[in-house]
C-alpha positions, 0 to 999 in steps of 0.5 A, spaced: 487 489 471 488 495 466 493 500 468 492 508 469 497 513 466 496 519 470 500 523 474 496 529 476 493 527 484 489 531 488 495 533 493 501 536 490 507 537 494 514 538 492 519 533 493 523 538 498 517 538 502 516 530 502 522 529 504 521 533 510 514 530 512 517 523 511 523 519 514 528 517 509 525 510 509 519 513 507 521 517 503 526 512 499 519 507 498 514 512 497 517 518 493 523 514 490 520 507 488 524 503 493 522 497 496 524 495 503 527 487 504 522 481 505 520 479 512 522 487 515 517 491 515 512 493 521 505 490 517 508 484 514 505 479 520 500 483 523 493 481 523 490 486 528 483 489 524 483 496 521 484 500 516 491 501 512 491 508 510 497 512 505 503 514 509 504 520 506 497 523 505 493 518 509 487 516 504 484 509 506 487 504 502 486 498 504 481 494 510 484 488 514 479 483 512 482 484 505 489 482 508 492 475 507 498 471 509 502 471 501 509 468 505 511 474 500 514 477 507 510 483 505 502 485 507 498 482 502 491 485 501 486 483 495 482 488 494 483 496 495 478 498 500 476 503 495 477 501 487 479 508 486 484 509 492 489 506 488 491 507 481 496 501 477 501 503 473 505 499 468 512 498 470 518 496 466 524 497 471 529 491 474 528 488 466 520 485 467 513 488 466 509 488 473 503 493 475 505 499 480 500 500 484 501 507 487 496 512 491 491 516 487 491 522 491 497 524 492 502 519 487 507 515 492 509 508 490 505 503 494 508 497 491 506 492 486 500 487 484 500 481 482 495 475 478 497 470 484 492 471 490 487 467 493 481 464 490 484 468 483 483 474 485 489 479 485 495 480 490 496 488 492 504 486 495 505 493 499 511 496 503 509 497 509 513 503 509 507 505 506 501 504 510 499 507 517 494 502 520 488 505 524 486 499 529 479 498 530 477 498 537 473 490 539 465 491 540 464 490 547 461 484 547 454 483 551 454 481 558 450 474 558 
């Protein structure tokens, strides 16, 4: 996993501006790299199909048939639904060195992505505080 440094995005708005677009939760996770208790959030044991998209700015970042169960207590996705969607940052913070995985398009702080998911892949661990889901409709199935 390589890690990116930039801090420009596409969406640039002041921190003022944030916190009136976010509710305080939000904004706390997003803009102040907060994250919400284990087993709280409104994504972590939701299996409905969809796409997850950034609850700022509201870019695509992951689909529901990458999300998986971690027992992490937080939604655990394997890949982005696009690579460049989210962008992965080293974090030093709490005394250890983790990758940040944040939103490219406007910088908020998404969570942390691990070595540890299924198969060898990697384990995007994301606040659903963070996240907005879009459920997909059900195909109407043919009458037989």
């Amino acid at each position: 996993m390589s890690t990116d440094r930039s801090t420009e995005t596409p969406v640039q708005q002041s921190e003022e501006s944030w916190k009136q677009q976010l509710t305080p939760e939000q904004y706390h996770v997003l803009r102040e790299q907060g994250t919400e208790p284990p087993f709280t959030g409104k994504y972590w044991n939701v299996h409905d199909d969809g796409s997850y998209h950034c609850a700022a700015c509201g870019v695509l970042l992951f689909e529901s048939d990458t999300k998986f169960d971690s027992g992490t207590g937080w939604p655990s996705f394997t890949a982005p639904a696009v690579a460049d969607a989210v962008e992965l940052r080293d974090d030093n913070s709490l005394g250890m060195h983790r990758t940040e995985a944040v939103c490219r398009n406007c910088g908020s702080h998404l969570g942390h992505v691990f070595d540890d998911g299924p198969g060898g892949l990697p384990r995007y661990c994301i606040n659903s505080l963070s996240l907005n889901l879009e459920k997909r409709e059900a195909e109407p199935s043919a009458a037989s």
